[in-house]
N, CA, C and O atoms as a GROMACS GRO file, in nm:
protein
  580
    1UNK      N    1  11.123  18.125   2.560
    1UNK     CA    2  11.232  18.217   2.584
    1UNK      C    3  11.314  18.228   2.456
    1UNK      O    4  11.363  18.127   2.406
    2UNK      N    5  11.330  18.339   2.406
    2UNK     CA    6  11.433  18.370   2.332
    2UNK      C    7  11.550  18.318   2.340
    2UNK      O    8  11.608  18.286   2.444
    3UNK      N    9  11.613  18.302   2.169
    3UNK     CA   10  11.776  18.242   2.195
    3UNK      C   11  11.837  18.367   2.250
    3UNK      O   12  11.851  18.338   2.369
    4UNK      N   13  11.871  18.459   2.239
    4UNK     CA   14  11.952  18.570   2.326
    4UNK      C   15  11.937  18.544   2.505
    4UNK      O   16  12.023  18.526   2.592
    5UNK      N   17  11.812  18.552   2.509
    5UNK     CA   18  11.796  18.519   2.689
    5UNK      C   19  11.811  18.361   2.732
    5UNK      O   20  11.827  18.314   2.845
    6UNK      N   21  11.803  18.304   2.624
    6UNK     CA   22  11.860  18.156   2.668
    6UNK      C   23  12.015  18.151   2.727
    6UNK      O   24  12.068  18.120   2.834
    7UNK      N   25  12.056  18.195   2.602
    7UNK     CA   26  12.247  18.204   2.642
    7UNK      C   27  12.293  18.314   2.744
    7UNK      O   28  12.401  18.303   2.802
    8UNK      N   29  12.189  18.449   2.773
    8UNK     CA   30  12.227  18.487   2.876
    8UNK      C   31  12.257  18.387   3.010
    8UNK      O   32  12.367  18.352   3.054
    9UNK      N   33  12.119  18.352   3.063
    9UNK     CA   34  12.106  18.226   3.168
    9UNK      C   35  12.193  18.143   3.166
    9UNK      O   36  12.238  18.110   3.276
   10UNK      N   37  12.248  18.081   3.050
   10UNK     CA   38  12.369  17.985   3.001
   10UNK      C   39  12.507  18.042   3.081
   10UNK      O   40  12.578  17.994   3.169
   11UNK      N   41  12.507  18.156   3.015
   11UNK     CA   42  12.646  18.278   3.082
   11UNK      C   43  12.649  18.242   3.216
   11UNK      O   44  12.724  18.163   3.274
   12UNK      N   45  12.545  18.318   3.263
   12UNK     CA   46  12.566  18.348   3.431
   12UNK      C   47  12.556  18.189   3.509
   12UNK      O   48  12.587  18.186   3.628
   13UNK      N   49  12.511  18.052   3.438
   13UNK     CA   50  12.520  17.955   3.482
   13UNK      C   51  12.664  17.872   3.500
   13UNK      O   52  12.718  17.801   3.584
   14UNK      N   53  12.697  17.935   3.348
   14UNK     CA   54  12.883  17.881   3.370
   14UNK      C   55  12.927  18.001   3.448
   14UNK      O   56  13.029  17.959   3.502
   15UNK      N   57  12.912  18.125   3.487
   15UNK     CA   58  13.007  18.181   3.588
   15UNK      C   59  13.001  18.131   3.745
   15UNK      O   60  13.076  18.163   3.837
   16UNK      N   61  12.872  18.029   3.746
   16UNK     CA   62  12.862  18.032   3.860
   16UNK      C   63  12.921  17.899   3.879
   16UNK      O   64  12.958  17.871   3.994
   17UNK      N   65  12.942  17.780   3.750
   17UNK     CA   66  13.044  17.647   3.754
   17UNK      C   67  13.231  17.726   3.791
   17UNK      O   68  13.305  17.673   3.873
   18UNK      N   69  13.263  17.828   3.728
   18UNK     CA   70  13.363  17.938   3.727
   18UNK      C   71  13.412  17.919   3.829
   18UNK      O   72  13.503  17.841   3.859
   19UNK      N   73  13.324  18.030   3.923
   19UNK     CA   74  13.308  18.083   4.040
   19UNK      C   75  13.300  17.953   4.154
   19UNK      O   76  13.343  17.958   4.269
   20UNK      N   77  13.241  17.851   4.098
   20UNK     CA   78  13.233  17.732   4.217
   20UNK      C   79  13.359  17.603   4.224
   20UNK      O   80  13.383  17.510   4.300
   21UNK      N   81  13.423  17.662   4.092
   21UNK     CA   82  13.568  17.571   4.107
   21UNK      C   83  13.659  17.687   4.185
   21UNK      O   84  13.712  17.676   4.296
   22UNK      N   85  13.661  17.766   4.123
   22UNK     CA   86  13.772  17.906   4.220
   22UNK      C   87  13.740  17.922   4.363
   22UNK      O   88  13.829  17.982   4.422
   23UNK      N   89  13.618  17.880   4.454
   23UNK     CA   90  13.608  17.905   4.592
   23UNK      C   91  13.653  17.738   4.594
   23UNK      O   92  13.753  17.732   4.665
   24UNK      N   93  13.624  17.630   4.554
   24UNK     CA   94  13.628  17.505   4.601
   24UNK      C   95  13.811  17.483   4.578
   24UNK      O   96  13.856  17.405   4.662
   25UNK      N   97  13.925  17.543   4.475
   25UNK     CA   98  14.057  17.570   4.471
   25UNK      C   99  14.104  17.676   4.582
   25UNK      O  100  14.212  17.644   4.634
   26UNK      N  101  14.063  17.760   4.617
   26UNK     CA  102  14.109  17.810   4.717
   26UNK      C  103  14.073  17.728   4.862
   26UNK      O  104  14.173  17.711   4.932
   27UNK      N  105  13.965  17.682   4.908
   27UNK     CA  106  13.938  17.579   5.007
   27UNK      C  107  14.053  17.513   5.017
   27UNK      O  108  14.127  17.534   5.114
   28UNK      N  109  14.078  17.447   4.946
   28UNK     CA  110  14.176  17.349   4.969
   28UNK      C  111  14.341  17.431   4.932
   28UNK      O  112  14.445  17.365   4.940
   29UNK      N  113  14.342  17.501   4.913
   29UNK     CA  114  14.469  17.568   4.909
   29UNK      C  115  14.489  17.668   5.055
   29UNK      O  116  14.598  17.718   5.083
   30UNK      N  117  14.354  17.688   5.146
   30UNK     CA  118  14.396  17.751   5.237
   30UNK      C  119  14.407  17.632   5.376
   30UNK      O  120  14.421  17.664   5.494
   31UNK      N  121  14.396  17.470   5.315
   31UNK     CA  122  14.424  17.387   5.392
   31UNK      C  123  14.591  17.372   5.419
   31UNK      O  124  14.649  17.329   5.519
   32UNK      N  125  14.650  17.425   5.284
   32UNK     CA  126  14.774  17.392   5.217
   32UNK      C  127  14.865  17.477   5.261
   32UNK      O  128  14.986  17.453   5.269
   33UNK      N  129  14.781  17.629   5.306
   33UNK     CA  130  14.846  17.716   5.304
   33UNK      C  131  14.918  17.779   5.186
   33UNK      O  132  15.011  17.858   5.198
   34UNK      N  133  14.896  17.760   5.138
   34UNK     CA  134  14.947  17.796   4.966
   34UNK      C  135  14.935  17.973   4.939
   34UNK      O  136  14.877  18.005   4.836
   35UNK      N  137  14.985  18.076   5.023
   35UNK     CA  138  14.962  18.178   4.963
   35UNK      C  139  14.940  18.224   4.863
   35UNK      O  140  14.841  18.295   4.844
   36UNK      N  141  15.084  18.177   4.710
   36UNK     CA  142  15.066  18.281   4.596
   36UNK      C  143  14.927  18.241   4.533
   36UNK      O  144  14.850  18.313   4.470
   37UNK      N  145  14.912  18.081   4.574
   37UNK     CA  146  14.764  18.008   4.498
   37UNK      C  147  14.652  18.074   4.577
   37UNK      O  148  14.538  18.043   4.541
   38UNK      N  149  14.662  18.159   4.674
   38UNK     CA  150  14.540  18.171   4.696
   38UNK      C  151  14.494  18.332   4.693
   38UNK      O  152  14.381  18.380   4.700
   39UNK      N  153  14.625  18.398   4.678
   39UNK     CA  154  14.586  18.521   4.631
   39UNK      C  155  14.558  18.526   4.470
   39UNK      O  156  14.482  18.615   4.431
   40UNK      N  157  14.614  18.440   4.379
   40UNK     CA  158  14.600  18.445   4.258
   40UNK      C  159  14.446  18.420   4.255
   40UNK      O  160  14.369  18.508   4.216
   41UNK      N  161  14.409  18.310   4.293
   41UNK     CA  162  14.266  18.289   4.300
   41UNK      C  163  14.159  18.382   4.334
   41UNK      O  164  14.059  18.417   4.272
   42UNK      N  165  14.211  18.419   4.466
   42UNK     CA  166  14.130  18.495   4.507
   42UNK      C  167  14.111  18.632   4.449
   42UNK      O  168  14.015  18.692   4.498
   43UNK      N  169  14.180  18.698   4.355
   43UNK     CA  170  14.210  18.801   4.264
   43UNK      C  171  14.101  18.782   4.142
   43UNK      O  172  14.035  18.870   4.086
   44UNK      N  173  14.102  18.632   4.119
   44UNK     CA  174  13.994  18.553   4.018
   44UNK      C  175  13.876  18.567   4.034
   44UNK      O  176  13.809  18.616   3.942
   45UNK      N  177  13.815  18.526   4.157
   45UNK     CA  178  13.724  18.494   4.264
   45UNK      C  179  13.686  18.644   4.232
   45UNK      O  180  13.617  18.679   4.136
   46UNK      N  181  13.735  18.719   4.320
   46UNK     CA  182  13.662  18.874   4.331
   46UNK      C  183  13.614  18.987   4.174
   46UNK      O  184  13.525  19.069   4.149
   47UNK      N  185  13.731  18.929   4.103
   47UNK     CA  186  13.723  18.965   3.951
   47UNK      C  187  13.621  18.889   3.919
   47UNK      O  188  13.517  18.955   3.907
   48UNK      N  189  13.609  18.783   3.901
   48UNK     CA  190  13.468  18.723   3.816
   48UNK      C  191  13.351  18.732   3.919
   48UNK      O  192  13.246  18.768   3.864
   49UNK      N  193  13.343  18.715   4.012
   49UNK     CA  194  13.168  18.772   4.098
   49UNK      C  195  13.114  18.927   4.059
   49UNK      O  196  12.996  18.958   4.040
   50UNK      N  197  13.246  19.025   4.051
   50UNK     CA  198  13.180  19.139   4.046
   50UNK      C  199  13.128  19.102   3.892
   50UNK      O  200  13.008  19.083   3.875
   51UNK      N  201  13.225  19.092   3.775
   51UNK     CA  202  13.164  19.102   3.663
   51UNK      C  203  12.999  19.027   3.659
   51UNK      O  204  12.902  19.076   3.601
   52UNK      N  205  13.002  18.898   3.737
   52UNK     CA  206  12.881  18.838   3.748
   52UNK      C  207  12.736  18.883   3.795
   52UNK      O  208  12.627  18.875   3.740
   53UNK      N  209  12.785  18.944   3.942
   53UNK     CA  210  12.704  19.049   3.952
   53UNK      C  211  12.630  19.176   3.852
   53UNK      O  212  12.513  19.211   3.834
   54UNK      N  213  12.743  19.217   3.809
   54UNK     CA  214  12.718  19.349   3.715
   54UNK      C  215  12.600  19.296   3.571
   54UNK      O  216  12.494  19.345   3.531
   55UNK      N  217  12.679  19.178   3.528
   55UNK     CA  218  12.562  19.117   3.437
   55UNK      C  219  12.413  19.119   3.478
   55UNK      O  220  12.322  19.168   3.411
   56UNK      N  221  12.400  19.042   3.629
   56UNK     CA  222  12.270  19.029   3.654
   56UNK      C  223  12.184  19.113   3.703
   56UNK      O  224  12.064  19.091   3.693
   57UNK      N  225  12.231  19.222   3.764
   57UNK     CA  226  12.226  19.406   3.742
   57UNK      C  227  12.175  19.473   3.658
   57UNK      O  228  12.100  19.568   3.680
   58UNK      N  229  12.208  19.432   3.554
   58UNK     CA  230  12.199  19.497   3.411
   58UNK      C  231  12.103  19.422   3.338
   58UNK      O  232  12.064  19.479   3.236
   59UNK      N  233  12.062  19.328   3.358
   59UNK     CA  234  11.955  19.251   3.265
   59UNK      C  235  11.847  19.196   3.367
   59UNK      O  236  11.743  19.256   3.392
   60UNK      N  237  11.890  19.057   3.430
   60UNK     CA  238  11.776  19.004   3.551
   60UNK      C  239  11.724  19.078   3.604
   60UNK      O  240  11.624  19.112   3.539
   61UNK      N  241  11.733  19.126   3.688
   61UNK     CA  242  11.611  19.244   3.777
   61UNK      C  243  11.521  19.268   3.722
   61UNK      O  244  11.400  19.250   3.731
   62UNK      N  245  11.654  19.356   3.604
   62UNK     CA  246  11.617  19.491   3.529
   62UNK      C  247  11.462  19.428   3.439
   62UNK      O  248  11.357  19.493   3.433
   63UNK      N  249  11.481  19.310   3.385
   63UNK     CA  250  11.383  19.248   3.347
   63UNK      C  251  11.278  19.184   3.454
   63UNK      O  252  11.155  19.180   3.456
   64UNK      N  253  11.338  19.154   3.506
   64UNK     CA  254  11.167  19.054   3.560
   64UNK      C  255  11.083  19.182   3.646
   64UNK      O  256  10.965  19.161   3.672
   65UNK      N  257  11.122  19.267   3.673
   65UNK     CA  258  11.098  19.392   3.730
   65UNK      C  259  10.945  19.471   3.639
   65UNK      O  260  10.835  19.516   3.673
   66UNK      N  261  11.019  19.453   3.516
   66UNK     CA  262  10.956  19.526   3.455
   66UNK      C  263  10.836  19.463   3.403
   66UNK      O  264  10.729  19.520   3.381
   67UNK      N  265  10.875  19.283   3.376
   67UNK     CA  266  10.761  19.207   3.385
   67UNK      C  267  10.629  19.147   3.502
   67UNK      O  268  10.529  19.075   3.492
   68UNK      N  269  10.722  19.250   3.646
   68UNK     CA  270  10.601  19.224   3.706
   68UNK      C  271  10.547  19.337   3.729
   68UNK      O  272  10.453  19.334   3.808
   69UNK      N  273  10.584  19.455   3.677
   69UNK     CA  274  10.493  19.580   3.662
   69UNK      C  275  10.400  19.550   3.554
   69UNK      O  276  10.278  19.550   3.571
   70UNK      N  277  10.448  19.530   3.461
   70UNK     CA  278  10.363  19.520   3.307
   70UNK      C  279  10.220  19.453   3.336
   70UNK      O  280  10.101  19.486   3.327
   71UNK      N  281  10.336  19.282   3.397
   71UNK     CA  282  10.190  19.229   3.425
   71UNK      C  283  10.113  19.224   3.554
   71UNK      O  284  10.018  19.146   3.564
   72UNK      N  285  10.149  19.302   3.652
   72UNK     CA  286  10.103  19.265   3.806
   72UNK      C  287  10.165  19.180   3.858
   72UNK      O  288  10.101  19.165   3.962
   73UNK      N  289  10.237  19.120   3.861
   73UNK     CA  290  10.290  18.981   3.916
   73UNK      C  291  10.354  19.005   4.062
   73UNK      O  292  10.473  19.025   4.086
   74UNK      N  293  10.244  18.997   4.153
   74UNK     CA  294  10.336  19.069   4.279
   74UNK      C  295  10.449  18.949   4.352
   74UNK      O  296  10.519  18.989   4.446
   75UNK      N  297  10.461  18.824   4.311
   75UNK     CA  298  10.551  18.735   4.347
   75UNK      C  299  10.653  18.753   4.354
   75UNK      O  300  10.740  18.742   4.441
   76UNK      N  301  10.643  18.807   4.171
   76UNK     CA  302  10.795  18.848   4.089
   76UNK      C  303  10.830  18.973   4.169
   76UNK      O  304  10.944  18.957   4.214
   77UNK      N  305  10.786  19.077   4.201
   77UNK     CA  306  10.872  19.192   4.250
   77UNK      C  307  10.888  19.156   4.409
   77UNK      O  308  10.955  19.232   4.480
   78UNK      N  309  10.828  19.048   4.460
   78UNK     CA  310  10.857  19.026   4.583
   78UNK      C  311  10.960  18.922   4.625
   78UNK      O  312  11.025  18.909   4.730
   79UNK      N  313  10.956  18.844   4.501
   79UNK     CA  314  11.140  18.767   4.513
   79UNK      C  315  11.253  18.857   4.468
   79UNK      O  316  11.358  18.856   4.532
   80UNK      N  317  11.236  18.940   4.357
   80UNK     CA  318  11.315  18.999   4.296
   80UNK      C  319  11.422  19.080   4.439
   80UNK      O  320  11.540  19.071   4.473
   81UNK      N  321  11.258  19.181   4.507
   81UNK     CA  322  11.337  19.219   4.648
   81UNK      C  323  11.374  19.165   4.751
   81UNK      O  324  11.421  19.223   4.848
   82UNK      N  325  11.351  19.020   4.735
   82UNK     CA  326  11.415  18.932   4.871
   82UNK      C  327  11.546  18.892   4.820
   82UNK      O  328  11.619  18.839   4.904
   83UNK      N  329  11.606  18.908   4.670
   83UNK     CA  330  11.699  18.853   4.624
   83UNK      C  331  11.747  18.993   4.644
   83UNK      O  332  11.797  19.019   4.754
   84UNK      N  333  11.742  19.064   4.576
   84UNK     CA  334  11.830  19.210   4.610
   84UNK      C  335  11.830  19.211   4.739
   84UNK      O  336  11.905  19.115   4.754
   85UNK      N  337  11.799  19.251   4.865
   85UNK     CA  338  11.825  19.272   4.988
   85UNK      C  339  11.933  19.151   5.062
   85UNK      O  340  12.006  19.150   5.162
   86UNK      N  341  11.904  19.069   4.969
   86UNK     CA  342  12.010  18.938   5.042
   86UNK      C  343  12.133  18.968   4.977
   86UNK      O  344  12.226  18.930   5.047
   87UNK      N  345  12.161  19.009   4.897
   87UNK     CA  346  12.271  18.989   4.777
   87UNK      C  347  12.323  19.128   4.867
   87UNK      O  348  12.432  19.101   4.918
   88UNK      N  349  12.283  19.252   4.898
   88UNK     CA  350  12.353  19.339   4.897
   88UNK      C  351  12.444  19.300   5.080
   88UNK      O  352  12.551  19.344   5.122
   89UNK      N  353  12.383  19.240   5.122
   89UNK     CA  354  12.398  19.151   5.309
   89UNK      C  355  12.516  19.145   5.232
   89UNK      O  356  12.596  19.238   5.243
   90UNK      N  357  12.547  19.020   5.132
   90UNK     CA  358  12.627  18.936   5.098
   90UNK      C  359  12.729  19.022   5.045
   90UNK      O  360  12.839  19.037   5.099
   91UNK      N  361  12.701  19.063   4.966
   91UNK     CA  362  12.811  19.148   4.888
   91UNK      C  363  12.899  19.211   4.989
   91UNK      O  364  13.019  19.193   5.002
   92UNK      N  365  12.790  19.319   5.086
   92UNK     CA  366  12.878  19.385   5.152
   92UNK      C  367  13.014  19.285   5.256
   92UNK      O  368  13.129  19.325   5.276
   93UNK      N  369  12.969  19.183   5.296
   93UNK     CA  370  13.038  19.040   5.336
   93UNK      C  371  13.160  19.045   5.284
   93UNK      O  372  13.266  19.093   5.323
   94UNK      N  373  13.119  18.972   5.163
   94UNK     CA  374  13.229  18.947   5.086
   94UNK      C  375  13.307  19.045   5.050
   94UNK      O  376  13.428  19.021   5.046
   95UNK      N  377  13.269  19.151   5.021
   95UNK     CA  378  13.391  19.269   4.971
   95UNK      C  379  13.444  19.271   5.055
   95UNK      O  380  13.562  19.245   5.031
   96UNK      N  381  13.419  19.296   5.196
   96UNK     CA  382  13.509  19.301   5.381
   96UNK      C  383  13.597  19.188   5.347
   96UNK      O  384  13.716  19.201   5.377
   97UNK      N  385  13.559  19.081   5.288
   97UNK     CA  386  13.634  18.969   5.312
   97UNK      C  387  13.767  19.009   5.174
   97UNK      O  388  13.890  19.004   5.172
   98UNK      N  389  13.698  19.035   5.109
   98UNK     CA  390  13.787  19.051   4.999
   98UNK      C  391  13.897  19.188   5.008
   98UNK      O  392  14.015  19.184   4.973
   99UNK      N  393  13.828  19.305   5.062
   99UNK     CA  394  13.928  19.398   5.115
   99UNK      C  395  14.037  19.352   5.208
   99UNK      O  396  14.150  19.393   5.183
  100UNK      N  397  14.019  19.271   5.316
  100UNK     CA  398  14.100  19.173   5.393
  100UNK      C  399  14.210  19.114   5.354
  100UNK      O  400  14.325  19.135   5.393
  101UNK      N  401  14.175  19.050   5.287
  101UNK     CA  402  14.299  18.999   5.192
  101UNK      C  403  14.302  18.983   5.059
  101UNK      O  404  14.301  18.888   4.981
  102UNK      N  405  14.309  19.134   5.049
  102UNK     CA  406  14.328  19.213   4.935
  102UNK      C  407  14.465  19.205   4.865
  102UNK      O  408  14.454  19.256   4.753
  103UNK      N  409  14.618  19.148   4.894
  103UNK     CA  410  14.702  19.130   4.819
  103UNK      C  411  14.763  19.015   4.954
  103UNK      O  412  14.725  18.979   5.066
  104UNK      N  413  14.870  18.989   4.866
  104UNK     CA  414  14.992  18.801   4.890
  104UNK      C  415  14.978  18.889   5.017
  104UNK      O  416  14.872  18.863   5.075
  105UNK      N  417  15.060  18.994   5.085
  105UNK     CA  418  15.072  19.049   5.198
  105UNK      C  419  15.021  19.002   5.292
  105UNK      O  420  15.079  18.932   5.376
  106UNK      N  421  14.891  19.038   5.293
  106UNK     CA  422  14.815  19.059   5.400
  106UNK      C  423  14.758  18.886   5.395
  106UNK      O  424  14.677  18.853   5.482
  107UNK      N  425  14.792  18.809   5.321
  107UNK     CA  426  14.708  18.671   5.294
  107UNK      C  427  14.801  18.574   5.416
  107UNK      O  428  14.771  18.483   5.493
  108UNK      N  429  14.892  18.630   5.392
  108UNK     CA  430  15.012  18.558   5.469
  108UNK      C  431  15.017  18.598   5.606
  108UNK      O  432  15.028  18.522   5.702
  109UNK      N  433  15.003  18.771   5.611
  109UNK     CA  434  15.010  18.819   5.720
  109UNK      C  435  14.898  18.750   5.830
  109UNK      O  436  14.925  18.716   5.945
  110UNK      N  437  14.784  18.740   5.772
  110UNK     CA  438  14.642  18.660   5.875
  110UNK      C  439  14.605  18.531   5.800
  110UNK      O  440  14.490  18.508   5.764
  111UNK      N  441  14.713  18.444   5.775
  111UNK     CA  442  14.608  18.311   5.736
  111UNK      C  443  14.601  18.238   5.798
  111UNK      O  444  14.600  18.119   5.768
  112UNK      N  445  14.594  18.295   5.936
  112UNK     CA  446  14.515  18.219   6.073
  112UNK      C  447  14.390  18.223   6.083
  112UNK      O  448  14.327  18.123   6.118
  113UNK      N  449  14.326  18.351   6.050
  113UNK     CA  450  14.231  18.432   6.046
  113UNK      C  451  14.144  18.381   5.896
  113UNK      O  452  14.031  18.334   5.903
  114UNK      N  453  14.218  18.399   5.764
  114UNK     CA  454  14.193  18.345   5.685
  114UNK      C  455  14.151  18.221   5.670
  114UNK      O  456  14.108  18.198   5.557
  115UNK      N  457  14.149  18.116   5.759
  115UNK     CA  458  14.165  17.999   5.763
  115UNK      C  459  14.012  17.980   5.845
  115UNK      O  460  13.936  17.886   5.820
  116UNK      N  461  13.987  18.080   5.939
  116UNK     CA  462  13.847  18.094   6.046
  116UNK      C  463  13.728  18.182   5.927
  116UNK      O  464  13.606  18.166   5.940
  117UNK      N  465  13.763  18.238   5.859
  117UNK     CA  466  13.731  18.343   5.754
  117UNK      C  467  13.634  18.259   5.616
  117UNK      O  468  13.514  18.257   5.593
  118UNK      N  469  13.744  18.201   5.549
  118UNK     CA  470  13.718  18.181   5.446
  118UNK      C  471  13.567  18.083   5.405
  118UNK      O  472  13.507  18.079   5.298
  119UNK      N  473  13.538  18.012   5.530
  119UNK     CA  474  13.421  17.928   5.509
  119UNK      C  475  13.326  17.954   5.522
  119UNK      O  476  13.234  17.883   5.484
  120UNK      N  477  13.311  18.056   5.576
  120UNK     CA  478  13.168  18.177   5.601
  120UNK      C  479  13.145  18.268   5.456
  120UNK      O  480  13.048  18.342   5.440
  121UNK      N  481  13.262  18.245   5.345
  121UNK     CA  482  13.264  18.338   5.233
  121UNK      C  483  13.187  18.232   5.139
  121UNK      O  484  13.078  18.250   5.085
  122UNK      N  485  13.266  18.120   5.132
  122UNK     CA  486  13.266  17.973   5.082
  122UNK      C  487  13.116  17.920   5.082
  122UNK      O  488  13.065  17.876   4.978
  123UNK      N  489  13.047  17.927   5.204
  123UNK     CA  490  12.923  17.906   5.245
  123UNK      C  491  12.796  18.069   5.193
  123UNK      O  492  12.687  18.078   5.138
  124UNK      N  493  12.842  18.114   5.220
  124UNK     CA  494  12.764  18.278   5.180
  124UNK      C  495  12.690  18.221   5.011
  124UNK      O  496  12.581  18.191   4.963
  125UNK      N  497  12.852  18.234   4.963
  125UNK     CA  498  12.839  18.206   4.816
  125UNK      C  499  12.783  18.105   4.761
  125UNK      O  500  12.694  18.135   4.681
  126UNK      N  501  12.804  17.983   4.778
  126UNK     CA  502  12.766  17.878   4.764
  126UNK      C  503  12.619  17.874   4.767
  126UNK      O  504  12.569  17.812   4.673
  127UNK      N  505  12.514  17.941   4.878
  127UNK     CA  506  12.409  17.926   4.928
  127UNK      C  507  12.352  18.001   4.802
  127UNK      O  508  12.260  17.960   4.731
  128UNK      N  509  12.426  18.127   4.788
  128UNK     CA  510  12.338  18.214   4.679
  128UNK      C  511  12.318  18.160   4.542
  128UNK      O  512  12.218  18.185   4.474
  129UNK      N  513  12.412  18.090   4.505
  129UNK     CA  514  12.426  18.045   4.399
  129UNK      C  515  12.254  17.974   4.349
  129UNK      O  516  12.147  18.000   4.292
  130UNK      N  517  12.346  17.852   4.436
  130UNK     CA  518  12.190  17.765   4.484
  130UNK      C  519  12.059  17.830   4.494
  130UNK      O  520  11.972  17.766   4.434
  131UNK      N  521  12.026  17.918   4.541
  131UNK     CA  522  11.908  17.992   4.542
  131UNK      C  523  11.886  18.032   4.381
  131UNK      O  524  11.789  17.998   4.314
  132UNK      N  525  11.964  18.085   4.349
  132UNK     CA  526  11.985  18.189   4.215
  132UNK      C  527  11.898  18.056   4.090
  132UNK      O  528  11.814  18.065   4.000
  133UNK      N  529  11.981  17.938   4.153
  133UNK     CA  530  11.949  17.888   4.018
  133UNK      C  531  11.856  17.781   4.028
  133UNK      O  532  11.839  17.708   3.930
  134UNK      N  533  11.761  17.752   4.191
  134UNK     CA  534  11.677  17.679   4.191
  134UNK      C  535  11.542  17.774   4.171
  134UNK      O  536  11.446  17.719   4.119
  135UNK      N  537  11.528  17.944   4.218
  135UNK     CA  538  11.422  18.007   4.232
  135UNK      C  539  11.439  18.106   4.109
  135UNK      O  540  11.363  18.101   4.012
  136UNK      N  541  11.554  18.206   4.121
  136UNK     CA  542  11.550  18.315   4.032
  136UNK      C  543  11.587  18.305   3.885
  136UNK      O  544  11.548  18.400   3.817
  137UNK      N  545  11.633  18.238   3.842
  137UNK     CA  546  11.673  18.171   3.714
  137UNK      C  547  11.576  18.054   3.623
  137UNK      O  548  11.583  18.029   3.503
  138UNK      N  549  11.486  17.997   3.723
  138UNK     CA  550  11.379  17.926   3.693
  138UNK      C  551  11.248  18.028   3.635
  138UNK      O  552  11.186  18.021   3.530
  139UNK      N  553  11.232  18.155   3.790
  139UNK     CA  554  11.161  18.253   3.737
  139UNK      C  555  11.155  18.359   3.581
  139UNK      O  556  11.072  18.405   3.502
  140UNK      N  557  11.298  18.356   3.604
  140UNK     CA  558  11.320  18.440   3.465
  140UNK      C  559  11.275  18.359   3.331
  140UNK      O  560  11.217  18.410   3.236
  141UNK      N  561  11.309  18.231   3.343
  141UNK     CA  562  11.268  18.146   3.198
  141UNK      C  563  11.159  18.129   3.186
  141UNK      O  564  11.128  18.077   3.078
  142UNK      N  565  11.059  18.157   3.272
  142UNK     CA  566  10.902  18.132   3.327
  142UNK      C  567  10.843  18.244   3.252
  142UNK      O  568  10.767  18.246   3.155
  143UNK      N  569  10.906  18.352   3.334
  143UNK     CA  570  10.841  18.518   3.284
  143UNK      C  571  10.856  18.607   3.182
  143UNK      O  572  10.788  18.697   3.134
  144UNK      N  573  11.014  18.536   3.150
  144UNK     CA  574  11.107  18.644   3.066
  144UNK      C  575  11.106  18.612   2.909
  144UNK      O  576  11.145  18.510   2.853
  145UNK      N  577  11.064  18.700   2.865
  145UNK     CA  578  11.094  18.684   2.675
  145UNK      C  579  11.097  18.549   2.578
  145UNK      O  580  11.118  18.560   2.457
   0.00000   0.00000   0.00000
C-alpha cells in the first residue's frame, strides 16, 4: 500500500478514536445530565461523523469498487454493498437522532427521552466502527494501491 493510502486509513482510524471519545463523553454526561456538555458534544459528534463519512465516500468505496471491477473480485463489491446498505440504515438513525436534539433546547426539553435514546446511537456507532475496521479497512490494505 502506498504512503498516501496508508495515512488515509490512519485518518479515518483516528476519527474513529475522535468519534469514540465524543459518544463515550456524552454517555456519561447524559448520566449527569449535563446539558451545555452534551449539546456541545453532540454538535462535535454530528460535525465529525459527517466529515468522516464524506471522506470514506470519496475514496473507500470509490476505490475498492473499482478494484473489484478491474479485477473481478465479487467479495469486494459484495461487502462494499453490505457496508453501504448498512451505513445508509444507520445514518438515516442517527441523523433522526441528531435532528432530535438538534440544539441546548430541545436537549433539555426531552432528556428523559434522551436518556432512553442515546444508547441505541452509542451502540449503532460503536458496532460500525468495529466492523469498519475489523473487515473493510483490512480489505482496502489487502486490495488497495
Amino acid at each position: 500500500m502506498n504512503e498516501l493510502n496508508s495515512n488515509y486509513l490512519n485518518d479515518l482510524k483516528n476519527d474513529h478514536k475522535t468519534l469514540g471519545r465524543l459518544l463515550e463523553d456524552i454517555k456519561g454526561l447524559v448520566q449527569t445530565n449535563d446539558i451545555q456538555g452534551i449539546a456541545t458534544r453532540m454538535d462535535s459528534l454530528r460535525n465529525g461523523l459527517l466529515a468522516h463519512l464524506k471522506k470514506e465516500d470519496d475514496k473507500i468505496y470509490m476505490d475498492l469498487l473499482t478494484i473489484a471491477k478491474e479485477k473481478n473480485i465479487e467479495l469486494v463489491t459484495i461487502t462494499i454493498n453490505t457496508f453501504s446498505t448498512a451505513m445508509k440504515g444507520i445514518a438515516t438513525r442517527v441523523l433522526k437522532f441528531f435532528d432530535k436534539y438538534s440544539k441546548r433546547e430541545e436537549i433539555a426539553k426531552l432528556s428523559s427521552e434522551l436518556y432512553n435514546d442515546f444508547p441505541l446511537v452509542y451502540e449503532d456507532l460503536l458496532k460500525r466502527v468495529d466492523r469498519e475496521e475489523k473487515v473493510l479497512y483490512p480489505m482496502y490494505e489487502k486490495y488497495c494501491c
